[in-house]
DOLOMI-311857 format. One record per residue (C-alpha): residue in one letter; x, y, z. Coordinates in steps of 0.5 Angstrom, whole numbers, plus 500, padded with zeros to 3 digits. Example, Ala and Ser with C-alpha at 12.3 -4.5 7.8 and 13.67 -1.06 7.14 Angstrom:
REM DOLOMI-311857
a525491516
s527498514
//
This chain:
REM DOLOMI-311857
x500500500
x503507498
x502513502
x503517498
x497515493
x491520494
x487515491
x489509496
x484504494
x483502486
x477505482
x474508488
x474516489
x470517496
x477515500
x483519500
x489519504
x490526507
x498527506
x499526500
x493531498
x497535504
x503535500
x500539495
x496544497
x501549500
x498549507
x503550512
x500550519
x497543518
x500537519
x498529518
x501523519
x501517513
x495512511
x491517515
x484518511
x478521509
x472518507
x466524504
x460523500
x462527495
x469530494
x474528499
x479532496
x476538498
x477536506
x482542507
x478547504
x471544507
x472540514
x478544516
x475551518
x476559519
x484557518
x485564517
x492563521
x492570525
x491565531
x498561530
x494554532
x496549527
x492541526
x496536528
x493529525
x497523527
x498516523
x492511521
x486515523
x480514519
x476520518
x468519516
x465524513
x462531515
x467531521
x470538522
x476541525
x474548528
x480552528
x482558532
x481564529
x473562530
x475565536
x471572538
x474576543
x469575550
x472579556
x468586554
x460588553
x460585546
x463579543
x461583536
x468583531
x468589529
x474589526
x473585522
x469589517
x474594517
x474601516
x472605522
x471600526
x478596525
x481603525
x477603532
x480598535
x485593530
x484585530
x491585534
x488589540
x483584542
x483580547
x482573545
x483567547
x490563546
x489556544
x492550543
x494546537
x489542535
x493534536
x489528534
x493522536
x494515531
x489511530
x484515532
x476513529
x471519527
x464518526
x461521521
x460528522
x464529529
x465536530
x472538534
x473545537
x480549537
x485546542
x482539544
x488534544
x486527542
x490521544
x492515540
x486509539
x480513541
x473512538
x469519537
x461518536
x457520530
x456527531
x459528536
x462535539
x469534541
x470540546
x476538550
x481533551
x479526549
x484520554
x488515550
x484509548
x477513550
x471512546
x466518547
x460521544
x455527545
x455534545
x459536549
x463528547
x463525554
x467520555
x462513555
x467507557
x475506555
x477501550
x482498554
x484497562
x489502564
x495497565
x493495557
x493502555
x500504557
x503497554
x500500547
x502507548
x509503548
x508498543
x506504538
x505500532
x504505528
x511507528
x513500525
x516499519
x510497514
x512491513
x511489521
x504493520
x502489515
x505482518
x500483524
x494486520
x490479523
x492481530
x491488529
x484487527
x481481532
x488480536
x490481543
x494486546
x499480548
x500478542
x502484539
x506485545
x509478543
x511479536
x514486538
x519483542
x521477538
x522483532
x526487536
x520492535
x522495543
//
């Protein structure tokens, strides 16, 4: 499997890997890690434009998207230029109109809010038409529900859904996650990932745990 197909799966064009359509369009403030992909309906190459929103890059927040995620459609990074200013008596961005109300008072002097980058771990599901908020940190192997509302940070191998998106149960004991978060098979040389697919898909943690130990993988 080639990471840097757009296209990964043969006569199929409502599934794209997201790096190589990242390589080509420019953007500096995002990043996303191999056979990480989006599904959509209609046209998936169009995700960095549509699903990645108010990326105006005033705010110097970035997306940060690890490996082998899976992202369905309708899901959408909210960024951080999104933000309005809420200390004062009015959330109104004046400023933004320009002309006597920019020189009034310039975007530069409003008190916004700072964020975080928006980090999203490996292996991490979305559900169609999950909704992620500026700053929220993802971490590895987490599942997010269908139509979700991702308003802040979602614990390693957690499954979550709603609005906000709570926590509903975690995947894996504490002790478990920890020997993932380990392993990182993510980080394999691909032909190790593709050699333990069966495990990955309907095996146990011990024997992916095995089969890194034997190759040398930790």
């Amino acid at each position: 499997m080639n990471p840097e197909n757009i296209f990964p799966i043969d006569g199929f064009t409502n599934t794209v890997f997201l790096k190589p359509l990242l390589d080509k369009s420019g953007i500096q403030n995002i990043e996303v890690g191999d056979y990480s992909y989006y599904s959509d309906f209609d046209d998936p190459t169009q995700f960095f434009e549509q699903n990645v929103l108010y990326n105006f890059g005033f705010s110097e927040t970035a997306l940060r998207i690890g490996k082998f995620c899976a992202i369905a459609n309708g899901t959408k990074f909210i960024m951080a230029d999104a933000n309005h200013a809420t200390v004062g008596v009015s959330t109104f961005p004046f400023a933004v109109f320009g002309k006597g109300w920019a020189e009034a008072m310039p975007l530069t002097d409003y008190p916004l809010k700072k964020y975080e980058d928006i980090r999203v771990g490996n292996d991490v599901w979305f559900g169609y038409d999950v909704t992620v908020m500026p700053g929220v940190k993802i971490g590895n192997g987490a599942i997010i529900g269908s139509k979700a509302v991702v308003a802040s940070d979602v614990p390693p191998y957690a499954i979550v859904a709603g609005n906000p998106a709570k926590v509903i149960r975690t995947r894996y004991s504490e002790e478990e996650v920890k020997i993932l978060e380990q392993l990182a098979w993510w980080d394999w040389p691909i032909d190790h990932v593709q050699a333990v697919i069966p495990v990955l898909v309907k095996g146990q943690i011990q024997e992916l745990h095995a089969y890194a130990q034997q190759h040398q993988l930790i």
